[in-house]
N, C-alpha and C positions, 0 to 999 in steps of 0.2 A: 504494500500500500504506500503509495507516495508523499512522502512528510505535507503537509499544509505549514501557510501560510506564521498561521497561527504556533505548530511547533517548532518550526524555525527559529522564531522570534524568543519562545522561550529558551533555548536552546542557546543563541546568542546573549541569552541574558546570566544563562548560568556559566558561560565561557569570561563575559565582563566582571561576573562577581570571583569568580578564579582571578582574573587577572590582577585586577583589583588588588586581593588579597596574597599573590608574588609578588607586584610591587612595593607593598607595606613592606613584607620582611626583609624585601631589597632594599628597600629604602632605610630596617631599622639598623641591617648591619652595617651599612654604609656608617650613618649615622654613629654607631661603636665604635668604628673605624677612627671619625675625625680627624684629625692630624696627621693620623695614620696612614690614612689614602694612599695608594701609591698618585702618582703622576698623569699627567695628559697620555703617555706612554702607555698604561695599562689599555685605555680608552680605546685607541688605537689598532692595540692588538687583538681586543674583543670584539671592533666592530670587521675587523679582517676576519676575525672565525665565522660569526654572524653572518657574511658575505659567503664566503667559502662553502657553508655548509646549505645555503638556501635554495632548496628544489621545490618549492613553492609557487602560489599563485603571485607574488607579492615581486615586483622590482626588487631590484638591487640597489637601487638608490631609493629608493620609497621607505625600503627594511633599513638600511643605515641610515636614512634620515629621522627615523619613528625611537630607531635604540642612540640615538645621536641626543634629544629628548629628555629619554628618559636618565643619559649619562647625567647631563647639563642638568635638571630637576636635585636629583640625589645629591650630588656634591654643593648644591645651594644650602642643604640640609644643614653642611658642616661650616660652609663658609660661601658667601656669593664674590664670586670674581667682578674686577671692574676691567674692562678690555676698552681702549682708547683708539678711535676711529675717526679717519677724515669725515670730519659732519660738514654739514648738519643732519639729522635724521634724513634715509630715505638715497643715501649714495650706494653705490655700490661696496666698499671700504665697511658701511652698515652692516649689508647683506651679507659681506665676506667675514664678519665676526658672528653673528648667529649661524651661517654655515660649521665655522668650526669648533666653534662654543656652544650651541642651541640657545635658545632663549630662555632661559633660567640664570643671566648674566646683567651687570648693570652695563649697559654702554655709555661709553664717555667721549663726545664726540669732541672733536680738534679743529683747529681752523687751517694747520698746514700739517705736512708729513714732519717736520721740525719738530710741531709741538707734540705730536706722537710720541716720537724719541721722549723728548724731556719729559712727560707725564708719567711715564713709565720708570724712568731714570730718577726720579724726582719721588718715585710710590705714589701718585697721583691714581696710578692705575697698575693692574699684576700685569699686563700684557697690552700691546700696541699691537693693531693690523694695518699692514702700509703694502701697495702696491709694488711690483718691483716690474714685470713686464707684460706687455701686451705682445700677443701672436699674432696683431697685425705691426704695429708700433716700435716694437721691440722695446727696449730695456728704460725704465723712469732713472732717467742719471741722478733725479733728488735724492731720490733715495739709495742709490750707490754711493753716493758722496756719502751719504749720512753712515753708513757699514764703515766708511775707512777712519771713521771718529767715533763711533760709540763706543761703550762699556758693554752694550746688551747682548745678549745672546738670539738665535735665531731657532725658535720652538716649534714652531711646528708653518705649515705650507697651506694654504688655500687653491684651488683653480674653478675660480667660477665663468662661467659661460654668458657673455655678454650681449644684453636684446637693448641699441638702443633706439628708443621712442621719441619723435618729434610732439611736444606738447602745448599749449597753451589757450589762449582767449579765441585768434582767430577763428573769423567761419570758414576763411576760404588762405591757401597757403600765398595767393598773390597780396596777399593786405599787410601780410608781415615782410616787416621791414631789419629785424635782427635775429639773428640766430646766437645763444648762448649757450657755452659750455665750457666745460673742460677743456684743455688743449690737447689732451688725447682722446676725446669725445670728436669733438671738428674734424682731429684729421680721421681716425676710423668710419667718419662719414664722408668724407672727401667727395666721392663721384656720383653719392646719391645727391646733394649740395648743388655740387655744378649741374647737374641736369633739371633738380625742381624747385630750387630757390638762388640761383644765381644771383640774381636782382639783390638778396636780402646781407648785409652787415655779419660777418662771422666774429664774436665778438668772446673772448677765453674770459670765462669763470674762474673762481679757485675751486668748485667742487659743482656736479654735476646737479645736486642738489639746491644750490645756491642759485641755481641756473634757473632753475623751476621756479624758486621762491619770487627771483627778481620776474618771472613770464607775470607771477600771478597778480604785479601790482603795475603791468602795464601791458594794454592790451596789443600793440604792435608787435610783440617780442614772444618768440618759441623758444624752447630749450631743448635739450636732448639730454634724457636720463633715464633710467627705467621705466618701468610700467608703473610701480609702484607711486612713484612719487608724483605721479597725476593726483591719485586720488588724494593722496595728503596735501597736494598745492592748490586742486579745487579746480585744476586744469583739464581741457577737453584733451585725449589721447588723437592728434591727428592724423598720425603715420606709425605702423608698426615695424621692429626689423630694418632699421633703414641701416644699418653697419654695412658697409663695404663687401666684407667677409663673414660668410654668415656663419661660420667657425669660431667667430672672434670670443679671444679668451682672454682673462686678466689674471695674472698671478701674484699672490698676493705672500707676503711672510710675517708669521706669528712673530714678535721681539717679547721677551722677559729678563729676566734678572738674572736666571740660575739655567744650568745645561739639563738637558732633559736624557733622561735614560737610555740605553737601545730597546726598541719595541719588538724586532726581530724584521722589520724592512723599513731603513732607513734611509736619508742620504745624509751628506756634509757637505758644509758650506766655505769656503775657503777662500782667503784674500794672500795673495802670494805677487813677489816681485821679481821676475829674474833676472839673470847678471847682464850687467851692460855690455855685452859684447857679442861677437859670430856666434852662433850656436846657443844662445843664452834661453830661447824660447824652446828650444829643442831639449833644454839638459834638465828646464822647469818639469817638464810632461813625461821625461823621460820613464822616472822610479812608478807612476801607475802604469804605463805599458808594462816594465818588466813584473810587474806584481798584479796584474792581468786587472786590473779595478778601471772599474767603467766611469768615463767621463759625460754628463749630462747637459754639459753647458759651460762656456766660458766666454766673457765679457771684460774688454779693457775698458780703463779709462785713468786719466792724466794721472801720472804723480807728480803731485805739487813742488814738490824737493829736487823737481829737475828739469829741465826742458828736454821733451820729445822722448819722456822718459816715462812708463806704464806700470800701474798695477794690476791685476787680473783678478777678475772676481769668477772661480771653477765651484761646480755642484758637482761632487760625485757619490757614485753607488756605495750604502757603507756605514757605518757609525764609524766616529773616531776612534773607538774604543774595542772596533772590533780587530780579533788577530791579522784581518788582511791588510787594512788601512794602515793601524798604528803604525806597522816598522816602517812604511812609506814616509807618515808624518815626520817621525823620525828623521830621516833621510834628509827631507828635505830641509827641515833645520838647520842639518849639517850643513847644506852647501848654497842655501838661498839668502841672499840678503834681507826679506820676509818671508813670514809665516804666521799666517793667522787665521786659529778656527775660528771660524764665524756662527758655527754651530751645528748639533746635529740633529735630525729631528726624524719624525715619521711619514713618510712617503704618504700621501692622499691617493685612497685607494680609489 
């Protein structure tokens, strides 16, 4: 006989009161825990089982975003984090801290990736979220610059996927007269720009969000920011998707105070100088080729101590702590005029 309506519904109701009731006692050990907790690190590696083991009806991201949640919830219990974000409400900088915190966090929004740094630096906040590169863009040098002066450590990695939206008063896109945003907002829109609002003022924001605020108190002016920040600005959504590349991704780095544990899939983050001479870029990269560790990324830019003279900022595969890296780090100690961990954190599954 085929379940009705009606026992389903009970059925779903005695599955909610279970759950219900594993959450409590999740929530009271945790709670025991306190202090105790391990790290963002544990978090990580539970939501990589969680992922691993799901032959379910349920996404993969749907299930790590629901146990992402309930991590963020629990550890409020013992103590609520403050995490420091390019504001105002409603950027993306916003979205990329509840992405990796969930919303059981205070956010503390910043007026520049600067005051990130310092809030964090300062204990204003346990954690900064600050941009470091776009996949169409490439690399935010603010925040590279800011890596070869901090004290802080690099904890953990975001990669959120970028939709952006043309917003504001307008009825009709020939009436607007300025387009605001970000300066990586403008150009990731570049060719949709020239084709439908040529005519209009391209005009850089400090935060995408800001971009909104100013559309909403003049009505010749659009902005470009998420979906979201329509409906907080009171703004009509005019255009969806107008990114260049509709791949377009922003990657973003957790900053704190202390290094965070190996989780068991890591990378590391490194700022390294090599020697001024023939072969000097070759001798830097050399010791991970011979020690077979995988390089994910590397980016120059100026050293100030010298004319036409670089530092390198390398991601590779790895804790610093694990036996393949370390005798590298090592290594390179030995023979480099820099060296310096940047930090090591959990690979965003």
């Amino acid at each position: 006989m085929p379940m009705t309506p009606e026992d389903a519904l009970q059925q779903i109701a005695e599955i909610d009161k279970s759950l219900q009731e594993m959450l409590e006692a999740r929530a009271r050990l945790v709670s025991d825990l306190g202090q105790d907790m391990p790290g963002m690190e544990t978090d990580a590696e539970a939501l990589r089982a969680i992922v691993s083991r799901n032959q379910g009806v349920w996404p993969d991201a749907a299930l790590e975003q629901m146990f992402r949640e309930i991590f963020s919830a629990s550890r409020a219990l013992a103590a609520i984090l403050r995490v420091a974000y390019l504001g105002p409400e409603g950027t993306y900088s916003h979205a990329a801290a509840h992405a990796h915190f969930g919303h059981a966090v205070d956010t503390v929004p910043e007026v520049s990736i600067p005051g990130i740094f310092s809030a964090v630096d300062q204990e204003r906040a346990d954690f900064g979220v600050v941009p470091v590169e776009n996949s169409t863009e490439g690399a935010v040098n603010h925040t590279l610059d800011l890596l070869m002066e901090t004290p802080l450590r690099i904890c953990g990695e975001v990669r959120l996927r970028i939709r952006h939206c043309l917003m504001g008063q307008a009825a009709e896109l020939a009436s607007i007269t300025e387009v605001h945003a970000h300066p990586q907002a403008l150009a990731q829109c570049r060719r949709w720009l020239d084709e439908h609002l040529a005519h209009a003022a391209r005009v850089p924001s400090s935060s995408n969000a800001a971009a909104a605020a100013h559309a909403a108190e003049h009505t010749g002016v659009a902005a470009i920011a998420g979906e979201s920040a329509a409906a907080r600005y009171g703004l009509a959504t005019l255009e969806i998707g107008i990114e260049d590349v509709k791949t377009n991704t922003t990657r973003f780095l957790v900053m704190g105070r202390h290094d965070i544990a190996p989780s068991g899939a890591d990378a590391t983050s490194l700022l390294l100088s090599a020697p001024h001479r023939p072969g000097g870029l070759r001798a830097m990269l050399e010791p991970f080729e011979s020690a077979g560790v995988s390089l994910t990324r590397i980016e120059s830019r100026p050293n100030r101590s010298g004319l036409w003279e670089y530092n390198f900022f390398i991601d590779v595969a790895g804790h610093q702590h694990d036996d393949t890296l370390a005798p590298v780090l090592e290594r390179l100690r030995a023979e480099l005029p820099l060296v310096r961990v940047l930090g090591s954190y959990p690979v965003q599954n």
